[in-house]
Every structure is written in structure tokens, then in C-alpha cells.
C-alpha positions as CSV (number, residue, x, y, z in Angstrom):
1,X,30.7,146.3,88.7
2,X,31.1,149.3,90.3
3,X,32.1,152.1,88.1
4,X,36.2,152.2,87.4
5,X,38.0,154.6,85.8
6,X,40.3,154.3,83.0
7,X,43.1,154.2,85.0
8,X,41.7,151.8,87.5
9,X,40.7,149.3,84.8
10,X,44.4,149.9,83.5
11,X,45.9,149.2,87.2
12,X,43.4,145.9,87.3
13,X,44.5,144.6,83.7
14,X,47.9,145.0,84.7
15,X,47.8,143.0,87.9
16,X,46.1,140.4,86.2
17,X,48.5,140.2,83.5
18,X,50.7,140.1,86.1
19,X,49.4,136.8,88.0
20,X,48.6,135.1,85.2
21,X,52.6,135.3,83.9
22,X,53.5,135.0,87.7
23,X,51.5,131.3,88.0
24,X,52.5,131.0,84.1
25,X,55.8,131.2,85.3
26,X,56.1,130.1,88.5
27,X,53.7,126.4,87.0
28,X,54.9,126.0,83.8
29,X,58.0,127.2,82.9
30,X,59.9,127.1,86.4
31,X,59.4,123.1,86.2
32,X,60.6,122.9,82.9
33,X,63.3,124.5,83.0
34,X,63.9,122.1,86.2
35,X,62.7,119.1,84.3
36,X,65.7,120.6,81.6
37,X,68.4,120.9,84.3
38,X,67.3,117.3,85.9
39,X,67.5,115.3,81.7
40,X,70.9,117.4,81.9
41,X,72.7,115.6,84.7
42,X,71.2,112.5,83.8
43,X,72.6,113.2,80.3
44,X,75.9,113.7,81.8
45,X,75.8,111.0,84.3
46,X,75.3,108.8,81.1
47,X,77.8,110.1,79.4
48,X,79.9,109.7,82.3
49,X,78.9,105.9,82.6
50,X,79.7,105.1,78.8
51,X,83.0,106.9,79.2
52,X,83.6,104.6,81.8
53,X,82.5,101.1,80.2
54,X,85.0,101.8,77.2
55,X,87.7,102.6,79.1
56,X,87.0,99.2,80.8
57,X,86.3,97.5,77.6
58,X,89.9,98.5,76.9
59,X,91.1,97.1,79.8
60,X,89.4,94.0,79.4
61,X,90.8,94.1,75.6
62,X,94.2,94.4,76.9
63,X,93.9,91.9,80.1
64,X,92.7,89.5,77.8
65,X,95.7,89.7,74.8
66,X,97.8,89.4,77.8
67,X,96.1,86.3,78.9
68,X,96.2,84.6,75.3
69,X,100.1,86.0,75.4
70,X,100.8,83.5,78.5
71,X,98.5,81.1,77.6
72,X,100.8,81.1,74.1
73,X,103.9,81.3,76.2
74,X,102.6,78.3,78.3
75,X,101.6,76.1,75.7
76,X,105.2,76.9,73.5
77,X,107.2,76.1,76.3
78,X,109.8,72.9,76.3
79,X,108.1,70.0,77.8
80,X,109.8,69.7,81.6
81,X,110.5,73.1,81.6
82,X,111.4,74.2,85.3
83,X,111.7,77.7,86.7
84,X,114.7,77.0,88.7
85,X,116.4,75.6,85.7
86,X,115.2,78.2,83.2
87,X,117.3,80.9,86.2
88,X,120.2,78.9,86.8
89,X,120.9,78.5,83.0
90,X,120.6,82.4,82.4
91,X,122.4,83.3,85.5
92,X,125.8,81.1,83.8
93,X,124.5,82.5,80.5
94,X,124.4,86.4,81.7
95,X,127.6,85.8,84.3
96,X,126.2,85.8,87.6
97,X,126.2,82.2,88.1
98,X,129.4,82.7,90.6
99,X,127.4,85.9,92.5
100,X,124.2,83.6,93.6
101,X,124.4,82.8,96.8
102,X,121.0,80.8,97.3
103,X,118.2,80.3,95.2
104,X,114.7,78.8,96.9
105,X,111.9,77.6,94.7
106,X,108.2,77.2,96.5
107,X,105.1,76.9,94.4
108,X,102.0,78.5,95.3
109,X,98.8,76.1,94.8
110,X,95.4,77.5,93.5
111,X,91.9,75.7,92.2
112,X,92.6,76.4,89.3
113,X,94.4,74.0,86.5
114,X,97.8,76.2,87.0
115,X,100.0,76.3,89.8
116,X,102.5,79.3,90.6
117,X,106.3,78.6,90.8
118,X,108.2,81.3,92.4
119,X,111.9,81.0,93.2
120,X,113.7,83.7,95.0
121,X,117.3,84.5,94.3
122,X,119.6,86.3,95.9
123,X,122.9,87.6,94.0
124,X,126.1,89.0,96.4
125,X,128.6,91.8,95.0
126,X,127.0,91.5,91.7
127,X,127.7,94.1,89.4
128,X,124.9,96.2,88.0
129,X,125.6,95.8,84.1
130,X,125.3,92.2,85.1
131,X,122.3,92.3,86.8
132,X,120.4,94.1,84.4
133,X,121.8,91.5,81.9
134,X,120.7,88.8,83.6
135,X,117.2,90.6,84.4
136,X,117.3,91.4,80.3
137,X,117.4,87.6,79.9
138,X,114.4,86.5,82.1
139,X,112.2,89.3,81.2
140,X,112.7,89.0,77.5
141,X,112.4,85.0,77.1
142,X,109.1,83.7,75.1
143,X,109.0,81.6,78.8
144,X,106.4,84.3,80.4
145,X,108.5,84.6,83.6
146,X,108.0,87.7,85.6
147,X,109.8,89.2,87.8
148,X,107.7,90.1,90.6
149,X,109.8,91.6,93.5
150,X,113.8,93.1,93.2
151,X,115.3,94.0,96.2
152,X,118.8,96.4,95.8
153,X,121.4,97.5,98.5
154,X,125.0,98.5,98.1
155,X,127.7,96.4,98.3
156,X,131.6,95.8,98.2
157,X,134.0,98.7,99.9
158,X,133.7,100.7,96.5
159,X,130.4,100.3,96.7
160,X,130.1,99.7,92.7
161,X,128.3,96.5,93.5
162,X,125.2,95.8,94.6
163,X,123.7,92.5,96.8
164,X,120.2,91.8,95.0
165,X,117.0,89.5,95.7
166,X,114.9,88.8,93.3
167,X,111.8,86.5,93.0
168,X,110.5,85.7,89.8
169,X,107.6,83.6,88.9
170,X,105.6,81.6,86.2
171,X,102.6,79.7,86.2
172,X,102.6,76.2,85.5
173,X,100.3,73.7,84.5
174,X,99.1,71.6,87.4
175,X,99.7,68.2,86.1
176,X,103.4,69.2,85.4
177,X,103.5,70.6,81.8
């Protein structure tokens, strides 16, 4: 080589230190520190997931001891038990049995081995400790009946009466039971 100086030499070891931890960096521990970033969201995303399948586990926990509830409630219940029966004897029990003015049944067919029994009742000038007496009655019976739509308006000049619908259902085993 030509001859350098001190300096020069200096200058040239510097810029070659200076490439070599340029590539160094810019090969080596740039994509690392990507590859790091990259395991880090896929961590999370994980983390994420598993969050997600035990909170659905739960559900699933839960959804099932509510199944084996009505399945309970089914298999307890008085042979010929009826829907429309099972109302009409807690509507005299909870004193709205004068305040219905119609109650429809219809039964809802599935392919399954249960059928769905719905009647819908409507209650005129009812008073509301009544009402929620009666709903208290249905709700809380070891029948699993549900109440699955309530319609309120006012009713009656002082207005301290209400006119409700309800529909309330059950499931019931196809073959009658």
C-alpha cells in the first residue's frame, strides 16, 4: 500500500469499524430485535386466545348447569303437567285470576325430543303488587317456566293499574311428559 500516515490509517480503521458495526447492526441485530417484536405479538395474541377460551369454558360451564337445571326441572315435574294449567292455577293463587282477560297457548315444534309451549296472557287493570306476585310465582316454581316477553301500559283513570301481556314458556317433552 501506498504510504499512509498515522492519521490516515486512524481515519481508515475508523471507517471500517464503522461498516463492520453498521452491517453488524443493520444484519444481525436489527432482525433480531424484529424477530423479538414479531415472538411478542404472537405471545400476546396467544395470551389473548387463552384469555378467550376460558372465558368460554365458563360460559359453557354455566350453559351447561343450566341445562342439567331444566333437564332436572323437566324430569321432576308432575306427570300431565300443562303450562296453561300450571298459569291459571297461580293467577287464582296470586289474585289475578279475575284481571285475565285471554290466555292463548301455541306450541312451537322442533327436531328435537322437546317441544316449546308458550301461552300468552294478558291481565286488564291489574294492580302492580299483584302482578309482580303473580310473576314471583311463575318465575320461582321448580317447573322451569320462563317468562320470555312482558309487555306494561297504564291503565284505569288513576292510572295505579297497569294492562299487562305476558308470554311465558317451557319446554316439553315431545311425547307428552
Amino acid at each position: 500500500m501506498m504510504n499512509l500516515s498515522r492519521r490516515e490509517i486512524n481515519v481508515l480503521m475508523c471507517g471500517a469499524i464503522f461498516m463492520v458495526l453498521f452491517l453488524a447492526s443493520r444484519f444481525i441485530v436489527a432482525p433480531a430485535l424484529d424477530k423479538r417484536d414479531n415472538l411478542e405479538r404472537i405471545l400476546a395474541g396467544k395470551q389473548n386466545a387463552l384469555e378467550e377460551m376460558l372465558r368460554q369454558k365458563l360460559q359453557y360451564q354455566s350453559l351447561s348447569n343450566q341445562l342439567n337445571t331444566k333437564t332436572e326441572a323437566l324430569a321432576n315435574r308432575k306427570k300431565g303437567f300443562s303450562l296453561f294449567k300450571f298459569l291459571d292455577s297461580q293467577a287464582k293463587e296470586s289474585g289475578v285470576k279475575d284481571n285475565v282477560a285471554y290466555m292463548k297457548p301455541f306450541t312451537k315444534s322442533s327436531d328435537s325430543s322437546y317441544r316449546t309451549e308458550t301461552v300468552k296472557i294478558k291481565l286488564s287493570a291489574v294492580y302492580l303488587k299483584k302482578l309482580v306476585d303473580f310473576l314471583y310465582h311463575i318465575e320461582s316454581s321448580k317447573n322451569a317456566v320462563t317468562i320470555t316477553s312482558l309487555s306494561l301500559s297504564k291503565a284505569g283513570k288513576g292510572k295505579k293499574k297497569l294492562d299487562v301481556v305476558i308470554e311465558a314458556e317451557t319446554l316439553m317433552l315431545r311425547n307428552g311428559g
